[in-house]
C-alpha positions in Angstrom: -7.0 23.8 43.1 -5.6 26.3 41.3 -4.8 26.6 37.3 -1.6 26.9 37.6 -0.9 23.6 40.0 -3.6 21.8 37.5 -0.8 22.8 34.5 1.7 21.5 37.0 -0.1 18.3 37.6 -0.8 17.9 33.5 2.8 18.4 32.3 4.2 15.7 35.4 1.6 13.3 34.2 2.3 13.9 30.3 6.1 13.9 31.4 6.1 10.5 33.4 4.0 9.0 30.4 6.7 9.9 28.0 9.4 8.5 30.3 7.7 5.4 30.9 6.9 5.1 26.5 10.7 5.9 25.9 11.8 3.1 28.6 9.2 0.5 27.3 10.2 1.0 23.6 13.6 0.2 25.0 13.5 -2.6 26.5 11.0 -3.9 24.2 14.3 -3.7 21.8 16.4 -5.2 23.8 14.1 -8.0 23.9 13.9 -8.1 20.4 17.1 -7.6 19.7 18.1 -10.7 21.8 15.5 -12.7 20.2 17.2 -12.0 17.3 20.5 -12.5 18.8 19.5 -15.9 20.1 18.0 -17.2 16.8 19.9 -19.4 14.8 21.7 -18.3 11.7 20.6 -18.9 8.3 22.6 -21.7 6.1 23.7 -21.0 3.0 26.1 -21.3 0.3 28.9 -19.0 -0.9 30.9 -18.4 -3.6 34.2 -16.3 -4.0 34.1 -13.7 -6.6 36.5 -14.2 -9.0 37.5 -13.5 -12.6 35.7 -16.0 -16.3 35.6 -14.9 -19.6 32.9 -13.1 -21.3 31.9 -13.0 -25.1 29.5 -11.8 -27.2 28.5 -14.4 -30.4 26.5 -14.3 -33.4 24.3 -17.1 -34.1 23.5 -18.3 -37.2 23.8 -21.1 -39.7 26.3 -22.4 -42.6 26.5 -25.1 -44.9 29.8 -28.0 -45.0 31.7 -27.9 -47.4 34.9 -29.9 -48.2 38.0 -28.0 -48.4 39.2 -29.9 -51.8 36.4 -31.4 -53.8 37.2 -34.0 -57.0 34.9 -35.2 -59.5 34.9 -37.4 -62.8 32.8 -39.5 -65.4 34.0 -42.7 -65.5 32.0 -45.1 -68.6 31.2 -48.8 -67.3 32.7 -49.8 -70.8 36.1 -48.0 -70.1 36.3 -49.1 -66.5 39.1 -52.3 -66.1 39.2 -51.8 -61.8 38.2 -49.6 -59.7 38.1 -49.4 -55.9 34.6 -49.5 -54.4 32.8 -46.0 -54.8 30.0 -46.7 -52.9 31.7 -47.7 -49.2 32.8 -44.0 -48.4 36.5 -45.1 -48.6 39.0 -43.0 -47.5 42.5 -43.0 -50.3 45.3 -41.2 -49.7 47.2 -38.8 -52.2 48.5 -40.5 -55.7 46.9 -43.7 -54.5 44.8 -45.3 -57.5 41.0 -45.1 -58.0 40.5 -46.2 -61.3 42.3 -48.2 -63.8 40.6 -47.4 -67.2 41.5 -49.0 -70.8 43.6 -45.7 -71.7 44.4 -44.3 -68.3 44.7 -44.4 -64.9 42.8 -42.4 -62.3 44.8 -41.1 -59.7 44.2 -39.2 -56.1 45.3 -35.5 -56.6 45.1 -35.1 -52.9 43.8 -37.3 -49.7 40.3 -37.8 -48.6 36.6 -39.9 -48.8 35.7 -41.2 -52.0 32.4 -41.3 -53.3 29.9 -41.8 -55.9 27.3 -39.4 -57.3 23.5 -39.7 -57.6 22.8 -39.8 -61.1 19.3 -39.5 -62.7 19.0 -42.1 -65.6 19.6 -40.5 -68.8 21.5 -37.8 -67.6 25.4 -38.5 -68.1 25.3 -41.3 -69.9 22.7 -42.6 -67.0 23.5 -45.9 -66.0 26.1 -46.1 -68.6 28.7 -43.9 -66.6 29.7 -43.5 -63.2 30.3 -40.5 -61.6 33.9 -41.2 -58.9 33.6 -38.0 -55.9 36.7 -37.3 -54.2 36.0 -34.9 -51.0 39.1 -33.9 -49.1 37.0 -33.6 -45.4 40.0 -33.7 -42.9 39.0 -29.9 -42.8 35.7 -28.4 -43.7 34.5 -24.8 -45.0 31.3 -23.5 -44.1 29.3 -21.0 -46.0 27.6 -19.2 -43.3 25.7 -15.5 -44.2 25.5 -13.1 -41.3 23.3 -10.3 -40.8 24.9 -6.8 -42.8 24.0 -5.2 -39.0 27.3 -7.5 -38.0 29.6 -5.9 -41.0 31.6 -3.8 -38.2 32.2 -6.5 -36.0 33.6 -9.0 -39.0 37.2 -10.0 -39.6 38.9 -12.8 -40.1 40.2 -15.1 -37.2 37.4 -14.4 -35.1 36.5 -18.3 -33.4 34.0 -20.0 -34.2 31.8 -23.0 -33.0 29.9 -25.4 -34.9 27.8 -28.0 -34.2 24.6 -30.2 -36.0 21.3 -31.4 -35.1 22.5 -34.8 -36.2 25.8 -35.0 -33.8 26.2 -35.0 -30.5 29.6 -33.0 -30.6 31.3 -29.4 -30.9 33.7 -28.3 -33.4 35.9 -25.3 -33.7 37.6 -23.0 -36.0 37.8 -19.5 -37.4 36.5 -17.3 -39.9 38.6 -17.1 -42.8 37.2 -15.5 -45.8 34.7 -12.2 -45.7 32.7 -11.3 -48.9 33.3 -7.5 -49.7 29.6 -7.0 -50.7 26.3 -7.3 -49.2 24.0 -9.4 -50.9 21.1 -7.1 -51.7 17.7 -9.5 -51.8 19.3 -11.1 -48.0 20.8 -8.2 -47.1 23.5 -10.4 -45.5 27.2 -11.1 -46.1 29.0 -14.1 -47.3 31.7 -15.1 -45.2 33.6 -18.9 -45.0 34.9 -20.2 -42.2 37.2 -23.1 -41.3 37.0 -26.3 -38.8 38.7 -29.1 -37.6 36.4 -32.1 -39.0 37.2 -34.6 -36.0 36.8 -38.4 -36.9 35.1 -37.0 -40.4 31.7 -36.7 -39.1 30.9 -33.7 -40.9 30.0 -34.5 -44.1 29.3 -32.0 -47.4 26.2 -30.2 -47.5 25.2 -30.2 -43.7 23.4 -27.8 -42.3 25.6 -26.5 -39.1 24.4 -24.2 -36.6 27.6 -21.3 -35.9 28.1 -19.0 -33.1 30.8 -16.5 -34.2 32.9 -15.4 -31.2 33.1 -11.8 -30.8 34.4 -9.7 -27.9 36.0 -11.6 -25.9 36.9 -10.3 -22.5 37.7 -11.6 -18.7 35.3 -10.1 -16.2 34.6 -10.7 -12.7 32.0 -12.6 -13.2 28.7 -14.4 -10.6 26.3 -16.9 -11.2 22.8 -16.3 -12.6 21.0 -17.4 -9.4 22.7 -15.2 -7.1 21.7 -12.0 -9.0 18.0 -10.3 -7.7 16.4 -7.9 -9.6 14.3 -4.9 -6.9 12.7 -3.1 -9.4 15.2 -0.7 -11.7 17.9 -2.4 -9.0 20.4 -5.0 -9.5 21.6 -6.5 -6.3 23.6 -9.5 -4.4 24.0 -10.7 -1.0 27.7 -9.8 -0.6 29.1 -12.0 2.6 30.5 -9.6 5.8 33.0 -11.9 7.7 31.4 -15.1 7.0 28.8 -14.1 9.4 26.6 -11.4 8.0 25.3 -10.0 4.4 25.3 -7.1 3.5 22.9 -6.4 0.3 25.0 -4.9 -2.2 23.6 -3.0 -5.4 25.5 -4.0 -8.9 25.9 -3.0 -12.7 25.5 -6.4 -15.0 26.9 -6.6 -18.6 26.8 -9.6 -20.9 25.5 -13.7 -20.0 27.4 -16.7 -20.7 26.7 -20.1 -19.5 25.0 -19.1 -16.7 27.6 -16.6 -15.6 26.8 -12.9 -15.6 29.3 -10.4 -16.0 29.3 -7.5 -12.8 30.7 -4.6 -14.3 30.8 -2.4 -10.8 29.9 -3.4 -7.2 32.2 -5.9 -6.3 36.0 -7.0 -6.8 37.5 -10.1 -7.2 37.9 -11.9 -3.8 34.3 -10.7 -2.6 31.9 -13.7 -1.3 28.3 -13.6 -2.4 25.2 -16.0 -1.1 24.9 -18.5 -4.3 22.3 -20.5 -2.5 19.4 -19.5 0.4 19.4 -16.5 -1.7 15.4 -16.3 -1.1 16.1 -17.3 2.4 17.5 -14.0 3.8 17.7 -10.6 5.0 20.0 -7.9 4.7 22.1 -7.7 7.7 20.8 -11.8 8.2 23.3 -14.1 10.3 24.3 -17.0 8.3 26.5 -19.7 8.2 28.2 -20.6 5.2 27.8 -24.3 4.2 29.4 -26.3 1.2 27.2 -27.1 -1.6 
């Protein structure tokens, strides 16, 4: 045999060999691509993208104070009636508190009454009483906040308050902003203003404040839905309730388990909530409810 029929014979072989690679690689797709085709779509749950607010807060703390405060010594030897100081009683305005030999004592506004602490022989010691008035229906709260935060003070912003002691939120709004910066805190001195529901703040509690600051509506997506590949932000973003497609996003602030999505998606999209771990992009699924 000659060279040149062995070249033929070489390239035929090499030739059919290819064929046969090219055809077995495709129908060893198909096969797979049926498999995949046949296997059962992955459940999960959904969520429609839509629109929450957003807000950036500063947390600190502040100390009660009542919005009108009333105090005077009253002697035990000068005292005719009185009502009871030490039951927390709450008088209204011009209503009597005191009936003294010489004078009366008189409400000058609405609120708790009260009785101060004194030590012995301070005052007249346990010679002399010492009647509190604290107008509470409203409460101020010293709070000092970082000078980093001067910029982003004014007045109005919303507040909320709350205690270690009560199992309830208040609200309210800054109202007063010290022009200075305190130089050993470096801090400023600002007061703000809250709705004292049922009275249960009292003067000189310690309250924890968020100031509100910021406040925006942004489409927004729940914490769990968000996955984080490396420098990348991503979501599974639903395709026609039957496929997902995984779609990089830009985040911005958290709030309440929300995070804002400040490019990637629109309002109206549908993202995989739950089976997040569970899938692929381009995965069949079928969209459950939670």
């Amino acid at each position: 045999m000659n060279t040149s029929k062995k070249i033929i014979i070489a390239v035929s072989i090499i030739t059919f060999l290819v064929v046969v690679i090219i055809a077995g690689r495709m129908i060893l797709n198909n096969v797979i691509q049926k498999k995949i085709n046949e296997t059962k779509p992955t459940e999960v749950v959904a969520l429609e993208v839509k629109k929450t607010e957003f807000y950036e807060k500063i947390e600190t703390f502040g100390t009660a104070i009542a919005n009108q405060s009333f105090s005077i010594r009253i002697k035990r030897t000068e005292l005719i009636s009185s009502l009871e100081f030490d039951k927390n009683l709450m008088v209204q305005k011009n209503q009597l508190i005191a009936q003294l030999k010489n004078e009366k004592i008189i409400a000058p506004f609405s609120g708790r009454l009260g009785i101060r602490e004194i030590t012995p022989g301070i005052l007249g010691g346990e010679d002399s009483i010492i009647a509190t008035l604290d107008d509470i229906e409203n409460i101020k709260l010293d709070i000092k906040v970082p000078e980093s935060y001067s910029s982003i003070l004014k007045r109005n912003l919303k507040i909320k308050a709350t205690s270690e002691s009560l199992n309830e939120t208040f609200f309210g709004n800054l109202d007063v902003i010290s022009s200075r910066v305190d130089p050993t805190t470096r801090s400023i001195l600002v007061q703000a203003k809250i709705k004292n529901n049922n009275y249960k703040i009292i003067p000189g509690m310690l309250i924890n404040i968020e100031i509100i600051f910021n406040e925006k509506e942004s489409i927004g997506v729940p914490e769990e839905s968000i996955i984080q590949q490396g420098t990348r932000t991503v979501v599974y973003k639903v395709i026609e309730d039957k496929t997902v497609s995984l779609t990089e996003v830009k985040t911005g602030i958290r709030n309440f388990g929300k995070v804002e999505i400040l490019s990637g998606l629109t309002a109206g999209d549908k993202i995989v909530t739950e089976g997040v771990s569970k899938i692929r992009d381009k995965a069949q699924i079928k969209l459950i409810s939670k």
